[in-house]
C-alpha positions in Angstrom: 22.7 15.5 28.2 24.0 12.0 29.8 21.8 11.1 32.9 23.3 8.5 35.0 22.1 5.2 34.0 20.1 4.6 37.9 17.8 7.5 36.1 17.8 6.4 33.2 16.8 2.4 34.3 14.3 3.5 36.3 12.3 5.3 33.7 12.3 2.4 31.2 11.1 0.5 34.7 8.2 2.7 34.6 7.5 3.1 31.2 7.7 -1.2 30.8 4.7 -1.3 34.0 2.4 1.0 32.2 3.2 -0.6 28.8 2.0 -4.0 30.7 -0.6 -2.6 32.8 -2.2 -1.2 29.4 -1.9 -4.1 27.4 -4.0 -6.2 30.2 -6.8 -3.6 28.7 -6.7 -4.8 25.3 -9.4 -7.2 23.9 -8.3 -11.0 23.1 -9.0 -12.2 19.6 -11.4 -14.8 19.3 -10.2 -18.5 18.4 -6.8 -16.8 18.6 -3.6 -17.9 21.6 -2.3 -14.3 21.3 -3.8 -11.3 20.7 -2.9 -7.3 20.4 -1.4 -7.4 24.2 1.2 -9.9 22.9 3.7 -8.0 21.5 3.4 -5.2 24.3 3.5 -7.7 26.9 7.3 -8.8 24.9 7.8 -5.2 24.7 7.3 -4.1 28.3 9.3 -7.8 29.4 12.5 -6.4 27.4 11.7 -2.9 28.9 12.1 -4.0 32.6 15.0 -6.3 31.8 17.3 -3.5 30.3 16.2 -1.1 32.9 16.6 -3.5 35.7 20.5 -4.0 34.3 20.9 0.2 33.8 19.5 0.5 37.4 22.3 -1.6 38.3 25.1 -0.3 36.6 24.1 3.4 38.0 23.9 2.3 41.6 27.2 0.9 41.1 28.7 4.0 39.0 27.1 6.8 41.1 30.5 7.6 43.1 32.4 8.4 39.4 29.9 10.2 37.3 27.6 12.7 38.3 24.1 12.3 38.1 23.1 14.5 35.2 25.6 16.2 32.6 25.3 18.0 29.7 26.8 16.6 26.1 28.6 17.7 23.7 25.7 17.3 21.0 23.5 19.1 22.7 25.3 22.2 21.8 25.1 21.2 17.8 22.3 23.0 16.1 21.9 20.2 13.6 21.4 17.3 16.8 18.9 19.5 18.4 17.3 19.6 14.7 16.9 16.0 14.4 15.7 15.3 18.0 13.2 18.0 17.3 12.1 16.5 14.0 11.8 13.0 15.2 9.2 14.3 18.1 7.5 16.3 15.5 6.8 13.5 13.1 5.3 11.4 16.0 2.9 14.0 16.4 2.4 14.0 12.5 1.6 10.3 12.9 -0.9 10.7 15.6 -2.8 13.8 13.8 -2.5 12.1 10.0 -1.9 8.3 10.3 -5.8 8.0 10.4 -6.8 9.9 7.3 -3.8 9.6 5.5 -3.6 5.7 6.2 -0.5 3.7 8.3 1.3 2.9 4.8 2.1 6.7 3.3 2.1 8.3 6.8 4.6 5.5 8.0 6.8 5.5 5.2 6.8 9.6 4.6 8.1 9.7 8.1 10.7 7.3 7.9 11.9 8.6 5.0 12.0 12.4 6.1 14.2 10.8 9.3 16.5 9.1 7.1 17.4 12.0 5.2 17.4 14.5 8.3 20.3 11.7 9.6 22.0 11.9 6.6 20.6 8.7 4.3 21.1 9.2 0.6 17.5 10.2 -0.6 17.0 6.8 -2.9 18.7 4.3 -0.3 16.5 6.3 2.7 13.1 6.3 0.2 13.8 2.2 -0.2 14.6 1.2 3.0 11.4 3.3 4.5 9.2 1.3 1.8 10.7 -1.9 2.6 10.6 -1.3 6.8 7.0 -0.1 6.5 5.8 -3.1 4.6 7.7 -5.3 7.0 5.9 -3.9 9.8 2.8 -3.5 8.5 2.8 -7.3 7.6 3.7 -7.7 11.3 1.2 -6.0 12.9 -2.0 -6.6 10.4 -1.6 -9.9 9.2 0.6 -11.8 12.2 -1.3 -9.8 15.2 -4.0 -9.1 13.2 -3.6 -5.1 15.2 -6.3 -3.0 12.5 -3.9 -0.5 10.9 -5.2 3.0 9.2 -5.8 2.2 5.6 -7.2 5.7 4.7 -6.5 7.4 1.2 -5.0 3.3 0.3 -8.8 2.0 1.5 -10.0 1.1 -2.5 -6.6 -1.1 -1.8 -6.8 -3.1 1.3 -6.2 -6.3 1.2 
């Protein structure tokens, strides 16, 4: 489906105001400059800055495209496959990440979307172990955010 970029804009618009507006909820961390809000706050900054520019570019484009059309990949079993898989695995995230821990929930996920896109299974089961350790370093130890440790608890450090 392509949706004209005014559309599009203005949802990320929305989406970078209640990313911000949320943030401004979050608790500071004592003796700390930053806190958890941080990274949203960057977050819903670059939001609003490439929606502000799709805005644009859909205002000015309106008289050439329409305003919604249907693709061509909407129509290919396997796209529809892998759209519904990645919105499943979010919800796998949400209902396991807490018992199962950030760590094996994370890089399970990853992995399953790496092969679904096509990643050989040993180059998708790497990269997944590395970009999950990467992130969790980010968010634990540089924003100090408290990740799920579950079944890995006996091994927190």
């Amino acid at each position: 489906m392509k949706v004209n970029d005014a559309i599009g804009g203005a949802v990320l618009v929305a989406a970078a105001a209640a990313i911000a507006l949320y943030a401004r909820t979050l608790p500071t961390i004592p003796g700390q400059q930053y806190g958890a809000a941080a990274f949203l706050l960057v977050v819903a900054a670059g939001l609003a800055g490439c929606g502000l520019v799709l805005v644009a570019q859909g205002v000015r484009n309106r008289a050439s495209a329409p305003m919604i059309e249907v693709a061509g990949w909407m129509r290919r079993p396997r796209s529809i496959f892998a759209l519904t898989a990645t919105l499943l695995l979010a919800v796998v995230y949400i209902l396991f990440s807490e018992a199962i821990g950030f760590i094996p929930t994370s890089a399970g996920i990853l992995f399953c979307l790496f092969v679904i896109l096509d990643a050989r299974p040993l180059r998708a089961f790497a990269v997944a172990l590395v970009v999950t350790f990467v992130i969790h370093a980010a968010f634990y130890k540089l924003l100090r955010v408290p990740l799920p440790w579950g079944i890995l608890e006996p091994f927190a450090w």
